[in-house]
C-alpha positions in Angstrom: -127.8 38.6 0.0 -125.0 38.2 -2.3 -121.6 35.9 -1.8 -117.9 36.1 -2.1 -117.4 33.2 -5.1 -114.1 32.8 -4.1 -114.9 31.6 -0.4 -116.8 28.6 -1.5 -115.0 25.8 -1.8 -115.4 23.6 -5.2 -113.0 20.9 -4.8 -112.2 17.9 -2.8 -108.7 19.0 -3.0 -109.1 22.3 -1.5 -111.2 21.0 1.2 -108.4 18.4 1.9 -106.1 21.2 1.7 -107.8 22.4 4.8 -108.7 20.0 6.7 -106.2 17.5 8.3 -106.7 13.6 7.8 -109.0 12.2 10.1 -107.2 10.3 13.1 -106.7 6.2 13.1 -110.0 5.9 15.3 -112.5 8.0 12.7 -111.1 6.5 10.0 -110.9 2.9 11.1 -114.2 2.8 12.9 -116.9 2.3 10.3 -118.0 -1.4 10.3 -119.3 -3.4 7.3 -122.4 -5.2 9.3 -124.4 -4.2 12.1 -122.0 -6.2 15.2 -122.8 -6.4 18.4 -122.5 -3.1 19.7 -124.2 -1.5 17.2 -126.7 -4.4 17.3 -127.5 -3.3 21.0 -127.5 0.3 20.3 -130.7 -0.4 18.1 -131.7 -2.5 20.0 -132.6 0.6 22.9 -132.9 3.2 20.5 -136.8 4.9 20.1 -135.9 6.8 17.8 -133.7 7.5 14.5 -134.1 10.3 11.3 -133.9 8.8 7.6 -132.4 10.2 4.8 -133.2 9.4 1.3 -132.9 10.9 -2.1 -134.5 10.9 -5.1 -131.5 10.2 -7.5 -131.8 13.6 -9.0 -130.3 15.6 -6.2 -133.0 16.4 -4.2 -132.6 15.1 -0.7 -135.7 14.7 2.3 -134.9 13.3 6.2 -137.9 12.1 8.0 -138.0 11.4 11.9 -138.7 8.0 12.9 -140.3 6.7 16.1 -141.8 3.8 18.3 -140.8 2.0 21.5 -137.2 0.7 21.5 -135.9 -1.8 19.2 -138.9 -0.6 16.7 -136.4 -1.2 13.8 -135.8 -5.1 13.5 -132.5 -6.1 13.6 -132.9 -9.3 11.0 -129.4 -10.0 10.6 -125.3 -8.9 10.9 -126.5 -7.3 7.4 -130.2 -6.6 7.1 -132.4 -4.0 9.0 -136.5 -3.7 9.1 -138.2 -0.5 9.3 -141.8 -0.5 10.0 -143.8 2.1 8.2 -146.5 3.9 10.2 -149.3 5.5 9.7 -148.5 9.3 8.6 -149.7 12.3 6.5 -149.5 9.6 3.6 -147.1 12.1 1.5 -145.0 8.9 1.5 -141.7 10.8 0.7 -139.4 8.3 1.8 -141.2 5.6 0.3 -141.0 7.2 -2.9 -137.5 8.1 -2.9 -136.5 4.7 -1.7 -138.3 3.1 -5.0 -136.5 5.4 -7.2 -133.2 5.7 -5.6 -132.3 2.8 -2.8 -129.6 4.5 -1.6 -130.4 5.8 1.9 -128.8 6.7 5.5 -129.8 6.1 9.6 -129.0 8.2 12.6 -130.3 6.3 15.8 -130.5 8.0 19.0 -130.6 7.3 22.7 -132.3 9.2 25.1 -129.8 10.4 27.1 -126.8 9.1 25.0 -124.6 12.0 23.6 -123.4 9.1 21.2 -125.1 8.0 18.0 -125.2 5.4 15.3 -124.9 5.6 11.7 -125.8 3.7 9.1 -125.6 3.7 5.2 -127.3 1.0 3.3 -129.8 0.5 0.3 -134.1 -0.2 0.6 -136.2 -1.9 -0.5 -139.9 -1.7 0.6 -141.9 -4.8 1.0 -145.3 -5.3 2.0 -144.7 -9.0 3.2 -147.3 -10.2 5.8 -144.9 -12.7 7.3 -141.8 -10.1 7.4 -143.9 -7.5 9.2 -145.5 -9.7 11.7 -142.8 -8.8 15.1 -143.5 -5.4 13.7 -147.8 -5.3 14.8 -148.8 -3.0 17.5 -152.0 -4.2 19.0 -152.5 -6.3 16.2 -152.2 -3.8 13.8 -149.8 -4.4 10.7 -147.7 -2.0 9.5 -148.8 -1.6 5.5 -145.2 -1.2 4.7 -141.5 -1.9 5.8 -138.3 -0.5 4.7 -135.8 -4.3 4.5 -132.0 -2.3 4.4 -128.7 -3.8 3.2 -126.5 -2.2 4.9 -123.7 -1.2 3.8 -121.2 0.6 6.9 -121.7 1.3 10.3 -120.6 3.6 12.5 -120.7 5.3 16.2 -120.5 9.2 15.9 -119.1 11.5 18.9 -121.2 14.1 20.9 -119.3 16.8 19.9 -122.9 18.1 18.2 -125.3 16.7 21.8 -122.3 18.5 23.9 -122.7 22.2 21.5 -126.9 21.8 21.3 -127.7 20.6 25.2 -129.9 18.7 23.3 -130.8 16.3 26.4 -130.1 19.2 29.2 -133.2 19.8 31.0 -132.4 23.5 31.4 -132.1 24.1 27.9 -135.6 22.9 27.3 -138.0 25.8 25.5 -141.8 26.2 26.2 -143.4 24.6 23.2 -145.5 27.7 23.4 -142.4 29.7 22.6 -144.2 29.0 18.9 -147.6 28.8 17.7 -149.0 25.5 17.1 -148.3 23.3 14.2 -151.5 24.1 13.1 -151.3 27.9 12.9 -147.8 27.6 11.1 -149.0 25.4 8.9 -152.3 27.0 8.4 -150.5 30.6 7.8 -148.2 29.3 5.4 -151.1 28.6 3.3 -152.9 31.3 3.4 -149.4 33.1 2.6 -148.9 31.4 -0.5 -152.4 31.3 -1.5 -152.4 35.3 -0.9 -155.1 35.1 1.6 -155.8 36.2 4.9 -154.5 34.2 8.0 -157.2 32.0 9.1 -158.9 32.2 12.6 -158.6 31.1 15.8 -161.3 29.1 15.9 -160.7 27.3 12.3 -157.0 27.1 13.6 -158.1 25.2 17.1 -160.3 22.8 15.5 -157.6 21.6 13.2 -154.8 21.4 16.6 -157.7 19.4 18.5 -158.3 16.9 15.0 -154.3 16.4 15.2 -154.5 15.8 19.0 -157.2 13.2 18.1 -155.0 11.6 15.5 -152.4 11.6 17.7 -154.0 9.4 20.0 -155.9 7.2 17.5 -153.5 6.6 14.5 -150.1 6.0 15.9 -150.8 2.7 14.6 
C-alpha cells in the first residue's frame, strides 16, 4: 500500500491549523491530584488499561483488572497498582523501570464516562505497602506506587460510536477461534510449520481455563 506524503501531517502547526481550540471545559478540566470525584470514580472502577513506554519510542498498553477499587487510592497524589499474576512477560514492569512516565484509563461498567490519568511509576515490592492489596492471603509480588501528575474525566463520544456496553452489540466469542488456536497458529506461521491440531490446540484452551481459575491471584 503506498501513501500520499503530502496528507500526513508533520507539524503541530498544521494540525492546529485544522483543528479549532478546545472549548473552556476540555481545556480547564484536567486536575493536578486525584479529588474527590475522581477519587470515587476509582474507587468503583474494576477495571482500567496502562500505557507505558520504553523511552525509545516503543509504546505497550496492558488491561488491568480485579474487584473495584483494586487500585489503592493512597493519597490526593499517589496511586497503587497491584501486580498480578500473568504470563510473567512483565512488559509494563519493564518499561516502568526504564521509563516512569506512564498513563491510566479507568472504566465503569456501564459508565460511557472515563478517567484519565498521567503520572510517573515506580515499582516496589514493599510487604507493608501491598498488604490492603492480598486476595485470600495472597500478596501481590509487585505494585506499581504512581505520582500523578493530571487528571481528567473524558466524554463518551468513543462508548456512544462502539456500543461498547449495548447488550445487542454483543458478538459470540465463538465468532473467533480460541486464544489458543490464534495463538498457536501464529506460531506455527512464523516458524513455517504446519497449524497444530485440534487436540494439541484443546489441551492448551483447557490448561488456560485451569489457570484461569487457579492463578488470578
Amino acid at each position: 500500500m503506498t501513501f500520499e506524503e503530502k496528507q500526513f501531517v508533520t507539524s503541530l502547526a498544521e494540525l492546529d491549523a485544522i483543528v479549532p481550540p478546545p472549548g473552556e471545559g476540555a481545556a480547564g478540566k484536567t486536575m493536578h491530584r486525584i479529588e474527590r470525584y475522581a477519587r470515587q470514580f476509582i474507587g468503583l472502577s474494576p477495571f482500567c488499561c496502562l500505557a507505558t513506554s520504553d523511552g525509545k519510542g516503543h509504546a505497550d498498553v496492558t488491561p488491568r483488572g480485579d474487584k473495584p477499587g483494586f487500585v489503592r487510592v493512597l493519597d490526593d497524589n499517589t496511586l497503587l497498582i497491584p501486580e498480578r499474576p500473568g504470563n510473567n512477560r512483565m512488559d509494563s514492569l519493564r518499561n516502568i523501570i526504564q521509563y516512569p512516565s506512564l498513563g491510566l484509563l479507568f472504566f465503569i461498567p456501564g459508565f460511557e464516562d472515563t478517567l484519565r490519568v498521567n503520572g510517573r511509576g515506580r515499582v516496589t515490592r514493599d510487604p507493608g505497602l501491598l498488604a490492603d492489596s492480598a486476595v485470600d492471603g495472597r500478596l501481590p509480588k509487585f505494585g506499581v506506587l504512581v505520582a500523578v501528575d493530571e487528571a481528567f474525566f473524558h466524554c463518551a463520544k468513543a462508548f456512544r460510536r462502539s456500543r461498547l456496553w449495548d447488550p445487542t452489540a454483543q458478538l459470540a466469542r465463538n465468532t473467533m477461534p480460541t486464544l489458543a488456536r490464534m495463538i498457536m497458529d501464529q506460531m506455527a506461521e512464523v516458524a513455517n510449520e504446519a497449524p497444530p491440531a485440534q487436540a494439541k490446540v484443546a489441551a492448551v484452551d483447557a490448561e488456560i481455563e485451569a489457570d484461569y481459575r487457579t492463578q488470578l491471584y
